[in-house]
C-alpha positions in Angstrom: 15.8 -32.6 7.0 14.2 -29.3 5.8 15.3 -28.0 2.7 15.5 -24.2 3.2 15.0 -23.7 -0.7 11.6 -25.0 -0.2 10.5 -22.1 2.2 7.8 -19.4 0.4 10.2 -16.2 -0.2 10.2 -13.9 2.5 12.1 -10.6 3.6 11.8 -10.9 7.3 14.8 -11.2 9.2 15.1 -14.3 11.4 12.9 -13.5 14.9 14.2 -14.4 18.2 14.3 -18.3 19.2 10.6 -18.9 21.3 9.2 -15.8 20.6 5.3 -15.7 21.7 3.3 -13.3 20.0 2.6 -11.3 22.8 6.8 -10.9 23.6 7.0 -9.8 19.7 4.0 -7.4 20.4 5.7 -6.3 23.8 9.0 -5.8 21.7 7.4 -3.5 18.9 5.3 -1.8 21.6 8.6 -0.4 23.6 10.4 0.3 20.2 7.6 2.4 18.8 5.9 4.0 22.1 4.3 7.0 20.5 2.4 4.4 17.9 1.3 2.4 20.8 0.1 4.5 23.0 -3.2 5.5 22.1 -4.3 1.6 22.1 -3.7 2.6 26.1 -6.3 5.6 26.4 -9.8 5.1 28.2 -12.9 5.2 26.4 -15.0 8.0 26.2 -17.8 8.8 28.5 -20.5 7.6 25.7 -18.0 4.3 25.2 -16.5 5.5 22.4 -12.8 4.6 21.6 -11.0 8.4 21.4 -8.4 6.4 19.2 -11.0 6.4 16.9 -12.3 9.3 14.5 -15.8 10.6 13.7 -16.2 9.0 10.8 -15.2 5.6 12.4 -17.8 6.1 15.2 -20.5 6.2 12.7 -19.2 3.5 10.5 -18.7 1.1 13.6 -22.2 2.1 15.1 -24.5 1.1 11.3 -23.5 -2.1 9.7 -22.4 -5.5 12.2 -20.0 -7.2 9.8 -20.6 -11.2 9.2 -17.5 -13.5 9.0 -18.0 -16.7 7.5 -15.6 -19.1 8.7 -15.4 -22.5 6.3 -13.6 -25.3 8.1 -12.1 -28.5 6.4 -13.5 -31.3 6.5 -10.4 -32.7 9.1 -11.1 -29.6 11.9 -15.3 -30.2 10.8 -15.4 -33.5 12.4 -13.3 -32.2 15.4 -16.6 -29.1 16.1 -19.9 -30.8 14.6 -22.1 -29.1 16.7 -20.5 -25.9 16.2 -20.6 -26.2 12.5 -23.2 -25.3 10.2 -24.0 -26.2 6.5 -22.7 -23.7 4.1 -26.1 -22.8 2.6 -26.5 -20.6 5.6 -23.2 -18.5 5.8 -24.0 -15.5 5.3 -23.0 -12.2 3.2 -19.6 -11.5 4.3 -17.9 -8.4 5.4 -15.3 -6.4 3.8 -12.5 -8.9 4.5 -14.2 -11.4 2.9 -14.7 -14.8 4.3 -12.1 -16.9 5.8 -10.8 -20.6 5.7 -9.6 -22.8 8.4 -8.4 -26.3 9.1 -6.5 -27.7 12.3 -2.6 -29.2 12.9 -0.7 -30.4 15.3 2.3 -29.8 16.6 3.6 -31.8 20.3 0.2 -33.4 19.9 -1.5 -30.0 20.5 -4.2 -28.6 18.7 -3.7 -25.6 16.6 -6.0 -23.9 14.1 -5.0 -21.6 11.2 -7.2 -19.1 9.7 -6.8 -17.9 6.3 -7.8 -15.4 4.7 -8.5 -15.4 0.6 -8.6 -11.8 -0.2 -5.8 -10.3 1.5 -3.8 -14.0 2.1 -3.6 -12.9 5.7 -2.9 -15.9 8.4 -3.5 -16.0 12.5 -2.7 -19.0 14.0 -4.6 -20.1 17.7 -2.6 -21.8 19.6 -3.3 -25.0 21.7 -7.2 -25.2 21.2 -8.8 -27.5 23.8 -12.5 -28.4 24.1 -12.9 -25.4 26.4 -12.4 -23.5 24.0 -14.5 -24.2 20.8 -17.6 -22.4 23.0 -15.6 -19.0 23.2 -13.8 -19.7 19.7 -15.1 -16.0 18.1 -14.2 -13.9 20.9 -10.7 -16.1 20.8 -10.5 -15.3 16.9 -11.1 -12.0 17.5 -8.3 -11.0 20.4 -5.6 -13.3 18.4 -6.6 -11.8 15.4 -6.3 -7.6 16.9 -2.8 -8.5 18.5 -1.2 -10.2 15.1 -2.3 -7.5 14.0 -0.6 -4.8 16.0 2.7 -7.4 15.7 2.6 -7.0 12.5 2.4 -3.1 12.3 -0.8 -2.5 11.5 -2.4 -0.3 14.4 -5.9 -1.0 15.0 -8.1 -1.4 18.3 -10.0 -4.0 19.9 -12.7 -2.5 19.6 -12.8 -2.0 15.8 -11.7 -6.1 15.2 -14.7 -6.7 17.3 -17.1 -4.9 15.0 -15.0 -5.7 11.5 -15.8 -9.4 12.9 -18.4 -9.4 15.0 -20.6 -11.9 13.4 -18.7 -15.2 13.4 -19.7 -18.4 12.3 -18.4 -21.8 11.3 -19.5 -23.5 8.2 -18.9 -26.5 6.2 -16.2 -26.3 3.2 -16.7 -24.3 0.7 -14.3 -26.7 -1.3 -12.3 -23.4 -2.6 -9.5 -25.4 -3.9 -7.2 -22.0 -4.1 -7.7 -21.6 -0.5 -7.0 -25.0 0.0 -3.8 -24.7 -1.8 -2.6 -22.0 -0.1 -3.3 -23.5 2.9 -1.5 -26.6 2.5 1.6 -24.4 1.3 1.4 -22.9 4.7 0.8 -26.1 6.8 4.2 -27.6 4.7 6.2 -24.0 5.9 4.8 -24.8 9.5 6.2 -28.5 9.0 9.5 -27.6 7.9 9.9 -25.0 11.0 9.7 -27.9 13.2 13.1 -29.5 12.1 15.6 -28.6 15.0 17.8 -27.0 12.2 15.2 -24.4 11.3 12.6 -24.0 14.4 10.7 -21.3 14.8 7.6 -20.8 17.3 4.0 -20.7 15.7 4.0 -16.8 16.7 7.4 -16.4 14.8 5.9 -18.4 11.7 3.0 -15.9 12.0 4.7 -13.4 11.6 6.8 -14.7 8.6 3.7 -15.9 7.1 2.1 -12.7 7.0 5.7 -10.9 5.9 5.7 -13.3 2.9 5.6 -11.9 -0.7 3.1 -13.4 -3.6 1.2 -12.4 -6.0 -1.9 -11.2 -6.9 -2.5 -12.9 -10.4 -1.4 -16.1 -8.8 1.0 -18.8 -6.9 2.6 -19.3 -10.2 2.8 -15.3 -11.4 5.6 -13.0 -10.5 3.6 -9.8 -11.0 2.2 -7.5 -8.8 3.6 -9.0 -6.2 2.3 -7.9 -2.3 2.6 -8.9 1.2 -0.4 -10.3 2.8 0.4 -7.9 5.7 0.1 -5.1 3.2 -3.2 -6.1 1.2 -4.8 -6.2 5.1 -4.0 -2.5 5.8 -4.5 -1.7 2.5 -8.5 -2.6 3.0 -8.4 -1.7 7.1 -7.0 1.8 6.1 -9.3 2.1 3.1 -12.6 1.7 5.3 -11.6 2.6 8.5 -10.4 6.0 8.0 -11.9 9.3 7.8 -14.5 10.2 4.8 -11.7 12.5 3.6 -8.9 9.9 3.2 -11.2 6.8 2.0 -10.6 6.5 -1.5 -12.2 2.9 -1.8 -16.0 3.1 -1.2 -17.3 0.3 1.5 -19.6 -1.5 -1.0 -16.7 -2.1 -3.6 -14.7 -4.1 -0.8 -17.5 -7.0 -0.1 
């Protein structure tokens, strides 16, 4: 049996029992309406997003942002022909590259993505063969709604060019990552006990609600969420020229 001592500490309250993450999206959408709404709006007739400022227009419209994705070696021998060597990743974007690896849970397929900088998790569910072909564009639409479960109001459209290039590359053998990772897939373990189950979208969200800390998994300073270090860099380089107080170059 689970020991709940075990768990990572976290301040979220205990979700609803088989919540998807599009229910938990739903929910937060009809409790906040006003926040939500924009995401609703046409585009513009030049295809511009209205949701989005001036200064994000010209942002989104210069620079295509690459997103290294380094696989273990367990979910590498799963996509080979998807996969190439790690030489050829390239410069990455201002989130930085990501990690992934593959679990199961009821003998499905599920991948987790993590992310170094910011410690930020999405989990795609139930991958199938299908799949792998459209993988990016899968990344990207999980990755825009955890987002927007998690509070932080962004658009498709910007995801789509904050990730646009995505590839899939051998390990990196970044043993942090790694670590980290394993924690995660141990927390995603321990929710399966009847005692403590949770869904993959409630462990998400729990995941990304998590504290730790910046100087470390053994450090108790400057502790953060890794909900909070993602809108900390999405808000420092999406918004306006006025209110961005982190230039672009310093976050690659």
């Amino acid at each position: 049996m689970a020991d709940s001592s075990h768990f990572r500490v976290g301040l979220l309250p205990a979700p609803e029992e088989g919540m998807s993450r599009t229910t938990e999206f739903l929910k937060q959408k009809k409790a906040h309406p006003l926040k939500f709404a924009k995401l609703a709006l046409p585009l513009e007739k030049d295809g511009a997003d209205p949701s989005v400022k001036k200064a994000h227009l010209y942002t989104i419209n210069s620079i295509p942002m690459s997103t290294p994705i380094f696989t273990t070696k367990k979910l590498e021998k799963l996509i080979q022909k998807y996969v190439k060597p790690k030489a050829q990743a390239g410069e990455p974007g201002i989130l930085g590259k990501w990690n992934a690896t593959v679990f199961y849970v009821n003998r499905r397929k599920n991948w987790l993505l993590f992310n170094p900088q910011t410690h930020y998790s999405v989990i795609l569910e139930n991958i199938t063969a299908k799949d792998l072909a459209n993988i990016q564009e899968k990344f990207r639409e999980e990755f825009q709604l955890q987002l927007l479960v998690d509070g932080i109001d962004i658009t498709q459209k910007q995801v789509d060019w904050l990730i646009e290039d995505v590839s899939l590359h051998s390990t990196d053998a970044d043993r942090s990552a790694l670590g980290y990772i394993n924690e995660i897939l141990y927390t995603i373990d321990c929710y399966q006990d009847p005692e403590y189950y949770k869904s993959l979208a409630e462990i998400n969200v729990y995941l990304n609600n998590s504290i730790f800390s910046l100087d470390g998994s053994s450090r108790y300073t400057r502790l953060t969420k890794p909900k909070e270090e993602m809108e900390k860099i999405l808000k420092a380089y999406m918004g306006t020229e006025g209110d961005m107080s982190i230039l672009p170059i310093s976050l690659n």
